[in-house]
LOVEX-95864 format. One record per residue (C-alpha): residue number from 0; y, x, z; residue in three letters. Coordinates in Angstrom, 2 decimals. Layout:
N
   rolo         Y         X         Z   kolmar
    NUM         Y         X         Z      ALA
...
//
This chain:
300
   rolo         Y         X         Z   kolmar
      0    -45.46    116.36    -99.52      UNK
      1    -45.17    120.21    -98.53      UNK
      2    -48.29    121.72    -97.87      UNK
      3    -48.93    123.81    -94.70      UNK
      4    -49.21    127.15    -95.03      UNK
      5    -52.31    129.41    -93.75      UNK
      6    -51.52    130.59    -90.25      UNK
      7    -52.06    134.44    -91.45      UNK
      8    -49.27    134.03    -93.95      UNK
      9    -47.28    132.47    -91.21      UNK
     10    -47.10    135.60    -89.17      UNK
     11    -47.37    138.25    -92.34      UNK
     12    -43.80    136.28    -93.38      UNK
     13    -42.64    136.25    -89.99      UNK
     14    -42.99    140.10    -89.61      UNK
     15    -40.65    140.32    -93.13      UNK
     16    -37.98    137.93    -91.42      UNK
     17    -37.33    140.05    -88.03      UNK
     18    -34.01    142.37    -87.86      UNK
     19    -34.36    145.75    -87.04      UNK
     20    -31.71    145.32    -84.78      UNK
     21    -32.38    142.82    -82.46      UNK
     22    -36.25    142.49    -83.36      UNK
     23    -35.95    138.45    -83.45      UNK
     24    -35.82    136.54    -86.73      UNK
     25    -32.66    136.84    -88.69      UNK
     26    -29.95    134.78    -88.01      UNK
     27    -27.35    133.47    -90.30      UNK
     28    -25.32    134.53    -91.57      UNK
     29    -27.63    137.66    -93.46      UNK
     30    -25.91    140.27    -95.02      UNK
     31    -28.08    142.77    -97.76      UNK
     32    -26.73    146.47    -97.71      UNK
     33    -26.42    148.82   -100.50      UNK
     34    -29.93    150.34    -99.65      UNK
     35    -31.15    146.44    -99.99      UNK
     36    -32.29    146.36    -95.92      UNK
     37    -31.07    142.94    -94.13      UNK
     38    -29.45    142.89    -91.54      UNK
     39    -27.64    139.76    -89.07      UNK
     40    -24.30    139.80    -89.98      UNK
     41    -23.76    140.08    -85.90      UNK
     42    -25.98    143.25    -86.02      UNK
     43    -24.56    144.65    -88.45      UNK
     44    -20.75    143.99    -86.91      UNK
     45    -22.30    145.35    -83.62      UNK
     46    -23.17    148.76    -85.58      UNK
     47    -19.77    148.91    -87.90      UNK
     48    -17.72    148.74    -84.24      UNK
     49    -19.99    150.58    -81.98      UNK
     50    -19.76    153.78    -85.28      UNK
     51    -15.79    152.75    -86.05      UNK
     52    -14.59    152.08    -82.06      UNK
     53    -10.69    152.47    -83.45      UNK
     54    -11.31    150.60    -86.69      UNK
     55    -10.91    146.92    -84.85      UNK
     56     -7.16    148.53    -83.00      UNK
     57     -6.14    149.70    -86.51      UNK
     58     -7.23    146.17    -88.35      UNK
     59     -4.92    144.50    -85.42      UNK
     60     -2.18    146.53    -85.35      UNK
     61     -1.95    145.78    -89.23      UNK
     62     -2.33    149.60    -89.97      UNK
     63     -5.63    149.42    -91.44      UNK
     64     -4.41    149.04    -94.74      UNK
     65     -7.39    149.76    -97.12      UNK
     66     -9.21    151.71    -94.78      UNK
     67    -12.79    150.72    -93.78      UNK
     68    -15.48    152.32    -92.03      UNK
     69    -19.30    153.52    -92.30      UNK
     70    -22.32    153.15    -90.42      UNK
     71    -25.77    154.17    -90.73      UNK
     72    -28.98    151.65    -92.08      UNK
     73    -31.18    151.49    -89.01      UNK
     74    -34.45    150.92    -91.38      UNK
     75    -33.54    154.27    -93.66      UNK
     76    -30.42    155.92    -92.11      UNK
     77    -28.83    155.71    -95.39      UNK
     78    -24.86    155.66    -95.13      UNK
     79    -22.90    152.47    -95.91      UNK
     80    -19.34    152.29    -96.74      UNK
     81    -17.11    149.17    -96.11      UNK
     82    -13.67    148.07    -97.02      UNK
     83    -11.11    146.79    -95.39      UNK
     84    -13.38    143.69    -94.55      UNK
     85    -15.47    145.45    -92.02      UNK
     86    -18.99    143.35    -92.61      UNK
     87    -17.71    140.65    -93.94      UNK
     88    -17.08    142.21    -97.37      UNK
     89    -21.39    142.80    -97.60      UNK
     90    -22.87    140.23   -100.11      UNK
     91    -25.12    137.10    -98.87      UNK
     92    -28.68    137.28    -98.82      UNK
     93    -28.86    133.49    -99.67      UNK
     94    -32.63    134.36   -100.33      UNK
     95    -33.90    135.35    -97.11      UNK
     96    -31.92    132.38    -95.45      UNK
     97    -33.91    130.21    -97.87      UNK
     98    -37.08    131.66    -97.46      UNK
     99    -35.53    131.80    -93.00      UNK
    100    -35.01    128.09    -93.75      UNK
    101    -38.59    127.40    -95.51      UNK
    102    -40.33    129.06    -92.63      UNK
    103    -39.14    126.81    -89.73      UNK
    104    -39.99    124.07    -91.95      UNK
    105    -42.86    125.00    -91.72      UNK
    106    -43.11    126.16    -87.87      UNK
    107    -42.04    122.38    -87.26      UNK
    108    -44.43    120.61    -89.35      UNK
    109    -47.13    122.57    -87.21      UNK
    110    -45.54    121.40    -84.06      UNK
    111    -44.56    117.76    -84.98      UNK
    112    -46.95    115.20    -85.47      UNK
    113    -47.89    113.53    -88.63      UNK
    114    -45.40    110.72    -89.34      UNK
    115    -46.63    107.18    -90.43      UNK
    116    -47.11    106.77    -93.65      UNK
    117    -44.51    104.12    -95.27      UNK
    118    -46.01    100.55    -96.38      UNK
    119    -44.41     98.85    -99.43      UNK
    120    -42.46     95.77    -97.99      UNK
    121    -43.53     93.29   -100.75      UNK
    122    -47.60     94.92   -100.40      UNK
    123    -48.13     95.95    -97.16      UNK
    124    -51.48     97.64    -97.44      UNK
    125    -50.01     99.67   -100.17      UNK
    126    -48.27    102.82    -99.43      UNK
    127    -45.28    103.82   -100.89      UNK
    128    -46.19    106.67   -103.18      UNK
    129    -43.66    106.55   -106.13      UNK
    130    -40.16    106.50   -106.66      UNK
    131    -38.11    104.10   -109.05      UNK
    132    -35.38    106.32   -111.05      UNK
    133    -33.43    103.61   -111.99      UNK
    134    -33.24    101.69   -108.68      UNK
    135    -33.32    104.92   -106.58      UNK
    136    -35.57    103.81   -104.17      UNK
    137    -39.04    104.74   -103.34      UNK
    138    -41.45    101.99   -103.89      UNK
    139    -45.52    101.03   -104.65      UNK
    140    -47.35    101.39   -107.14      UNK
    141    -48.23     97.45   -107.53      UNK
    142    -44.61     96.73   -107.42      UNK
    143    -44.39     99.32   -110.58      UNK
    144    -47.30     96.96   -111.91      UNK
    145    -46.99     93.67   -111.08      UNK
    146    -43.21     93.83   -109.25      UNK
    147    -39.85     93.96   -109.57      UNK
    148    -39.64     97.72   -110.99      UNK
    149    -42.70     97.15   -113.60      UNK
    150    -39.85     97.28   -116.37      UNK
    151    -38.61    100.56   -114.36      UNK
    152    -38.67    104.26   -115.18      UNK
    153    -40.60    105.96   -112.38      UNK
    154    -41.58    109.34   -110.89      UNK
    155    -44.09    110.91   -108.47      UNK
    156    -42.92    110.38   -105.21      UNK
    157    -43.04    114.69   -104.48      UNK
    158    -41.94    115.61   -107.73      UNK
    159    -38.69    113.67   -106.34      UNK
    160    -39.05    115.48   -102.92      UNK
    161    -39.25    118.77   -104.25      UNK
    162    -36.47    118.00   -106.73      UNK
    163    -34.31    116.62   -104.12      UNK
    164    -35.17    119.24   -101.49      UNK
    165    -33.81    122.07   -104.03      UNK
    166    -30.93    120.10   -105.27      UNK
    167    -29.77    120.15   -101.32      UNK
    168    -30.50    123.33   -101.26      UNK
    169    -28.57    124.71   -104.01      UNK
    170    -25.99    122.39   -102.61      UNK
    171    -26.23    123.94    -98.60      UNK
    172    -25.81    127.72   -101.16      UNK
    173    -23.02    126.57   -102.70      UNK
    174    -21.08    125.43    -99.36      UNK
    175    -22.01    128.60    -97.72      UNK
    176    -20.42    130.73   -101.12      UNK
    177    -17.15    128.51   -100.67      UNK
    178    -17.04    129.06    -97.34      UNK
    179    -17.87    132.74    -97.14      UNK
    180    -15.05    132.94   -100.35      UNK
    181    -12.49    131.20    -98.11      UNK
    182    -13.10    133.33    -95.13      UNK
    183    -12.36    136.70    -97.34      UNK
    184     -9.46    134.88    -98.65      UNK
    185     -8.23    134.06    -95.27      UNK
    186     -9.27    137.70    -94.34      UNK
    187     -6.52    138.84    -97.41      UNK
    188     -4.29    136.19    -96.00      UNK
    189     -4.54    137.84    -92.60      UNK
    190     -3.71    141.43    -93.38      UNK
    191     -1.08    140.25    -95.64      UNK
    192      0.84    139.02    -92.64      UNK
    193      0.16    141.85    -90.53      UNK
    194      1.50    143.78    -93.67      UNK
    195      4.73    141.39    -93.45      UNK
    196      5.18    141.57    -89.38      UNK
    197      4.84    145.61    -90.10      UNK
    198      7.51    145.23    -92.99      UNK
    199      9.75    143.21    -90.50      UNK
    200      9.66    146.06    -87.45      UNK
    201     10.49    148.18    -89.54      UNK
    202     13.53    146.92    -90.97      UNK
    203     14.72    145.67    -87.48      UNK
    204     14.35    149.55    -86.73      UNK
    205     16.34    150.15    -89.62      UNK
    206     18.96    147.75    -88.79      UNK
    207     18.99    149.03    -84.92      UNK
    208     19.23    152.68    -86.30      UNK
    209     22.36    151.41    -88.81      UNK
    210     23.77    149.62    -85.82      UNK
    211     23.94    152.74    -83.75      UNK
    212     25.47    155.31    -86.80      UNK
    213     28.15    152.83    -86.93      UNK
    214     29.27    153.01    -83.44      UNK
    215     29.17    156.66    -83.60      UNK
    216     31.14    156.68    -86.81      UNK
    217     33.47    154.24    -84.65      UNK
    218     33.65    156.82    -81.64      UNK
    219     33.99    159.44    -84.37      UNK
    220     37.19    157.90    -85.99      UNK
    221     38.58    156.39    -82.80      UNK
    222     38.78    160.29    -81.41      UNK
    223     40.22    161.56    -84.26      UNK
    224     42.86    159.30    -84.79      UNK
    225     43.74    159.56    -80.91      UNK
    226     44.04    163.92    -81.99      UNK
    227     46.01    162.84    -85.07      UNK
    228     48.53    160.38    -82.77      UNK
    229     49.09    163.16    -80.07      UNK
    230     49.35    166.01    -82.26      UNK
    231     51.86    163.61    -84.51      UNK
    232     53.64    162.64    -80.78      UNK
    233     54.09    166.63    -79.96      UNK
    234     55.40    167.66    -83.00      UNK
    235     57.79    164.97    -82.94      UNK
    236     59.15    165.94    -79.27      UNK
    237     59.23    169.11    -80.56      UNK
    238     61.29    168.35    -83.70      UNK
    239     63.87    166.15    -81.49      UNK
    240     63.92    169.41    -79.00      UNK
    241     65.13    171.85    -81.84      UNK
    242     67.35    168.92    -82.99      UNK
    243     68.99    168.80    -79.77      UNK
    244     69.36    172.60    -79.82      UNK
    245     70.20    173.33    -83.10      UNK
    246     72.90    169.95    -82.62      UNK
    247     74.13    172.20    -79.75      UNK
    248     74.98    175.17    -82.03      UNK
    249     76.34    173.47    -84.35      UNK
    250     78.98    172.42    -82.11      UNK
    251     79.93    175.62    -80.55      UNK
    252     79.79    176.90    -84.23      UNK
    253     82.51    174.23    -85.48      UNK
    254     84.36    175.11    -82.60      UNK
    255     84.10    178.75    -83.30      UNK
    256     84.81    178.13    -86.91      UNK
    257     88.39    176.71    -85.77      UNK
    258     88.92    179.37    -83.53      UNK
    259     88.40    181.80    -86.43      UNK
    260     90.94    179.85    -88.61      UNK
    261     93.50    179.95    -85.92      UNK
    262     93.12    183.48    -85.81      UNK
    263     93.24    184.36    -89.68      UNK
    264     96.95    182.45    -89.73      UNK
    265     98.27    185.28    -87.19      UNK
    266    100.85    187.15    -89.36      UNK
    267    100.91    190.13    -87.11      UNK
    268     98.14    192.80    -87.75      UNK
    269     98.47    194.08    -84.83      UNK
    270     98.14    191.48    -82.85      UNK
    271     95.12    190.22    -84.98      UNK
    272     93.70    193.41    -84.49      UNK
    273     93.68    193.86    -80.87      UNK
    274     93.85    189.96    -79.65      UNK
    275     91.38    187.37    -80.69      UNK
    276     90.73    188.50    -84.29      UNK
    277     88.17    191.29    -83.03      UNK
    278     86.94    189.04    -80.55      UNK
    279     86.62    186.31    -82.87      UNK
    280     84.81    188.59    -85.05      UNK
    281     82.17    189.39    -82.85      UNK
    282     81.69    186.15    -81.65      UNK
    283     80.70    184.90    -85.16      UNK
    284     78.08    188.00    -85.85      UNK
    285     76.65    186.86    -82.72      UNK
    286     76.47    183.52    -83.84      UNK
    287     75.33    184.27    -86.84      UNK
    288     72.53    186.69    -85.43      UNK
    289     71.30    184.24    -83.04      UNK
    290     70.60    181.47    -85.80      UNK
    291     68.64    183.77    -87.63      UNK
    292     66.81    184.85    -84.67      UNK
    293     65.90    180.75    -83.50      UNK
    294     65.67    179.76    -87.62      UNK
    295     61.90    180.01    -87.17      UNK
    296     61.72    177.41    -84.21      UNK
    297     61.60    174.56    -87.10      UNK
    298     58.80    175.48    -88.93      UNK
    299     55.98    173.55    -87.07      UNK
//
């Protein structure tokens, strides 16, 4: 059975066990810092925030990235550093939760009273004070003599206590490293999807920003092919006008062009002299003089 411990020791241990922070007895989880002071993982989180206030809006807006923070040991002001993690990165001090765990043992063994002491079933004034490895089961020591384990291999009945009491232990250690493992794994987990919603605003803000270059390219080309159509419209209407004129021409010129044939088959010269030769004459300088004058109404 565990023995008490002196009530000096008691308080000496309990003075090693109190947080500098809250000034009560740690409470688990207890983290160790770089300087090697413990702290209550609460405590500590209550420091990191209250020396980082933006470092909790970063971490949720996914921004944080690998960014941490640093606070100050309240035992020796010496600066700590943390990741990403915040306080959850510091290391377990499965130790002092032992030792935490060991000392309210104790506290309620103090307070409790004495439990009976177990009688052997098959010798009831015996008390059980052994413990049958084969069977598993605690038992007496006539029952190792004279009983059904005499042909048993057997062990102290606290050699078995303490044995089992620090194979649970180790056990209770081992859950709390899994678990603390799985929370900084779901931690990674976490930030990874804050690093995928960032990832996916962004390329919505891409796409929204692609959307709206292609409806000003559309605007862009929809204006300038409107220009291109009504410059292409008033050149034509002005082609067809100087087709129209020049059409006009043409026809007085053919008709001038007869008139001037008429005229060269007058045998007289003196009558092509003073009649319509000379005027026929003229008339085709003019003509001739005017189309070189409107010649430049086709370039366009």
């Amino acid at each position: 059975m565990m023995r008490l411990v002196p009530e000096s020791a008691m308080e000496e241990l309990e003075k090693q066990l109190l947080c500098p922070v809250c000034l009560e007895m740690f409470s688990k989880p207890v983290v160790i810092l770089p300087c090697q002071h413990n702290l209550c993982r609460k405590c500590a989180n209550d420091i990191f925030q209250e020396a980082n206030p933006m470092w909790q809006s970063r971490a949720g807006s996914g921004l944080s990235g690998s960014a941490g923070g640093r606070f100050r040991c309240p035992s020796c002001r010496h600066e700590v550093t943390l990741n990403r993690h915040g306080v959850f990165g510091l290391q377990r001090n499965l130790l002092v939760e032992n030792i935490i765990d060991i000392y309210r043992q104790q506290n309620s063994l103090k307070r409790a009273p004495l439990s009976p002491q177990l009688m052997c079933e098959e010798h009831p004034d015996e008390k059980i004070n052994i413990y049958c490895v084969l069977c598993e089961t605690p038992t007496c020591s006539l029952c190792k003599v004279f009983g059904r384990h005499r042909d048993c291999e057997v062990a102290p009945l606290g050699t078995v206590y303490v044995r089992m009491k620090s194979e649970l232990s180790d056990g209770i250690a081992g859950l709390i490293a899994t678990n603390d493992h799985l929370q900084a794994v779901m931690s990674q987990m976490e930030d990874a999807c804050r690093t995928i919603e960032v990832v996916s605003h962004q390329c919505e803000h891409l796409r929204l920003s692609f959307a709206a270059l292609e409806r000003l390219l559309d605007q862009r080309k929809q204006h300038l092919v409107e220009m291109i159509t009504e410059h292409q419209d008033e050149q034509l209407r002005h082609v067809r006008t100087l087709i129209r004129a020049h059409g006009g021409r043409l026809e007085g010129g053919v008709a001038l062009v007869e008139n001037a044939i008429q005229t060269m088959d007058e045998p007289h010269m003196s009558t092509f002299i003073q009649g319509s030769g000379c005027r026929s004459t003229q008339i085709i300088s003019q003509y001739f003089w005017d189309f070189l004058d409107n010649d430049d109404e086709v370039i366009f």
